[in-house]
C-alpha positions, 0 to 999 in steps of 0.5 A: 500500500501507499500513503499519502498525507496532503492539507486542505483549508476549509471556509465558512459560510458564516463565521461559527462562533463559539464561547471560546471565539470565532471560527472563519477558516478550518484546516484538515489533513487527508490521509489516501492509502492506494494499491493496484486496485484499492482507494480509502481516504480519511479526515483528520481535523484537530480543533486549535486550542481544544483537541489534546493533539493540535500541535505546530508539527501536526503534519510530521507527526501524523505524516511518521504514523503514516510511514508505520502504518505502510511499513506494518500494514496495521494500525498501532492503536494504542500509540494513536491513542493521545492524537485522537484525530490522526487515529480518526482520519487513520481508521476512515482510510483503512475501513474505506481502503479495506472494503474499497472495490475501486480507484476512484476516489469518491465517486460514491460513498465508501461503505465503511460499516454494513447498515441501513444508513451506509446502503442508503435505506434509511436516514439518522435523526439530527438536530438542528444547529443554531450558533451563537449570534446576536439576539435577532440572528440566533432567533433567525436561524431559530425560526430557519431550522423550525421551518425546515423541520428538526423537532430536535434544536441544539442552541449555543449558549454563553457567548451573548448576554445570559438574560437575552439568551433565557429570553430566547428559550421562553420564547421558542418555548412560548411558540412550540411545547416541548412535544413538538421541539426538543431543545437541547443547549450547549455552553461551551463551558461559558457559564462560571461554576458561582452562577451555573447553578442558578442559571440552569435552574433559571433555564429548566423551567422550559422543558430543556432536554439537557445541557452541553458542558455548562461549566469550563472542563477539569473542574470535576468537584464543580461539574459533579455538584451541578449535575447533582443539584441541577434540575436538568440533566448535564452531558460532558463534552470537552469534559471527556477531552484528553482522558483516553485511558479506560480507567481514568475514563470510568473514574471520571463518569463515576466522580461526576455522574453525567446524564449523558456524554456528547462523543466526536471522534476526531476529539475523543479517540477515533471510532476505537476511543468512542466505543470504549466511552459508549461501552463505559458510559453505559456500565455507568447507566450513562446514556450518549450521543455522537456529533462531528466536529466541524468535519468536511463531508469526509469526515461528516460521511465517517462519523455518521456511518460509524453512529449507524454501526454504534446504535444500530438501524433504528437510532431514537435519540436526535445525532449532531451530524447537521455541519455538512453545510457549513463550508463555502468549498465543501468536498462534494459528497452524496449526503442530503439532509432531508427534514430532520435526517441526514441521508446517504445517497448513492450513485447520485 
C-alpha cells in the first residue's frame, strides 16, 4: 500500500462562533492509502486550542504514523491513542481502503460499516444547529431550522448576554411545547461554576432536554455538584477531552455522574476511543450521543456511518451530524439532509 498525507483549508459560510471565539477558516489533513486496485481516504481535523493533539508539527507527526502504518500494514492503536484525530482520519482510510472495490476516489460513498444508513435505506435523526449570534440572528436561524423541520434544536449558549439568551428559550418555548421541539443547549463551558447553578435552574423551567458542558472542563468537584443539584440533566463534552485511558475514563463518569456524554471522534479517540466511552458510559447507566466536529463531508460521511454501526438501524435519540453545510468549498459528497435526517445517497 501507499500513503499519502496532503492539507486542505476549509471556509465558512458564516463565521461559527463559539464561547471560546470565532471560527472563519478550518484546516484538515487527508490521509489516501492506494494499491493496484484499492482507494480509502480519511479526515483528520484537530480543533486549535481544544483537541489534546493540535500541535505546530501536526503534519510530521501524523505524516511518521503514516510511514508505520505502510511499513506494518496495521494500525498501532494504542500509540494513536493521545492524537485522537490522526487515529480518526487513520481508521476512515483503512475501513474505506479495506472494503474499497475501486480507484476512484469518491465517486460514491465508501461503505465503511454494513447498515441501513451506509446502503442508503434509511436516514439518522439530527438536530438542528443554531450558533451563537446576536439576539435577532440566533432567533433567525431559530425560526430557519423550525421551518425546515428538526423537532430536535441544539442552541449555543454563553457567548451573548445570559438574560437575552433565557429570553430566547421562553420564547421558542412560548411558540412550540416541548412535544413538538426538543431543545437541547450547549455552553461551551461559558457559564462560571458561582452562577451555573442558578442559571440552569433559571433555564429548566422550559422543558430543556439537557445541557452541553455548562461549566469550563477539569473542574470535576464543580461539574459533579451541578449535575447533582441541577434540575436538568448535564452531558460532558470537552469534559471527556484528553482522558483516553479506560480507567481514568470510568473514574471520571463515576466522580461526576453525567446524564449523558456528547462523543466526536476526531476529539475523543477515533471510532476505537468512542466505543470504549459508549461501552463505559453505559456500565455507568450513562446514556450518549455522537456529533462531528466541524468535519468536511469526509469526515461528516465517517462519523455518521460509524453512529449507524454504534446504535444500530433504528437510532431514537436526535445525532449532531447537521455541519455538512457549513463550508463555502465543501468536498462534494452524496449526503442530503432531508427534514430532520441526514441521508446517504448513492450513485447520485
Amino acid at each position: 500500500m501507499k500513503i499519502t498525507v496532503s492539507e486542505r483549508v476549509f471556509h465558512f459560510k458564516q463565521p461559527a462562533t463559539t464561547s471560546r471565539g470565532i471560527y472563519n477558516e478550518r484546516k484538515s489533513w487527508f490521509v489516501e492509502i492506494k494499491d493496484d486496485s484499492r482507494y480509502g481516504i480519511g479526515e483528520c481535523a484537530p480543533l486549535p486550542d481544544l483537541s489534546c493533539d493540535a500541535r505546530p508539527d501536526y503534519g510530521e507527526v501524523l505524516c511518521s504514523f503514516c510511514r508505520e502504518l505502510e511499513h506494518t500494514g496495521t494500525i498501532d492503536y494504542e500509540a494513536l491513542r493521545d492524537f485522537p484525530s490522526m487515529l480518526f482520519g487513520i481508521e476512515t482510510a483503512m475501513l474505506a481502503f479495506e472494503k474499497s472495490d475501486s480507484l476512484s476516489p469518491i465517486s460514491d460513498v465508501p461503505l465503511l460499516f454494513d447498515t441501513a444508513f451506509s446502503r442508503g435505506e434509511k436516514g439518522i435523526t439530527i438536530n438542528g444547529l443554531v450558533w451563537m449570534g446576536s439576539y435577532g440572528e440566533m432567533l433567525e436561524r431559530m425560526e430557519e431550522k423550525l421551518s425546515k423541520g428538526f423537532h430536535c434544536v441544539k442552541l449555543k449558549v454563553g457567548a451573548i448576554d445570559f438574560d437575552r439568551e433565557l429570553d430566547l428559550v421562553k420564547r421558542i418555548r412560548e411558540r412550540f411545547s416541548y412535544h413538538e421541539v426538543e431543545l437541547r443547549l450547549d455552553a461551551n463551558g461559558g457559564f462560571k461554576p458561582e452562577n451555573a447553578l442558578y442559571q440552569l435552574e433559571l433555564l429548566s423551567q422550559y422543558a430543556i432536554h439537557s445541557i452541553e458542558q455548562p461549566i469550563k472542563q477539569k473542574q470535576w468537584a464543580a461539574m459533579a455538584e451541578l449535575c447533582r443539584e441541577a434540575p436538568l440533566p448535564i452531558a460532558l463534552d470537552e469534559e471527556l477531552i484528553g482522558i483516553n485511558n479506560p480507567d481514568a475514563k470510568r473514574q471520571m463518569l463515576r466522580i461526576i455522574k453525567p446524564a449523558y456524554i456528547v462523543l466526536k471522534p476526531s476529539l475523543h479517540g477515533g471510532m476505537t476511543g468512542c466505543r470504549e466511552w459508549i461501552d463505559i458510559a453505559r456500565e455507568e447507566g450513562i446514556g450518549s450521543w455522537i456529533t462531528s466536529a466541524l468535519e468536511s463531508n469526509i469526515g461528516l460521511n465517517a462519523i455518521a456511518q460509524f453512529c449507524s454501526s454504534v446504535y444500530g438501524d433504528n437510532i431514537r435519540m436526535p445525532q449532531g451530524l447537521g455541519t455538512g453545510q457549513l463550508f463555502t468549498d465543501n468536498i462534494n459528497m452524496p449526503l442530503e439532509i432531508r427534514g430532520d435526517k441526514l441521508f446517504v445517497v448513492h450513485n447520485k
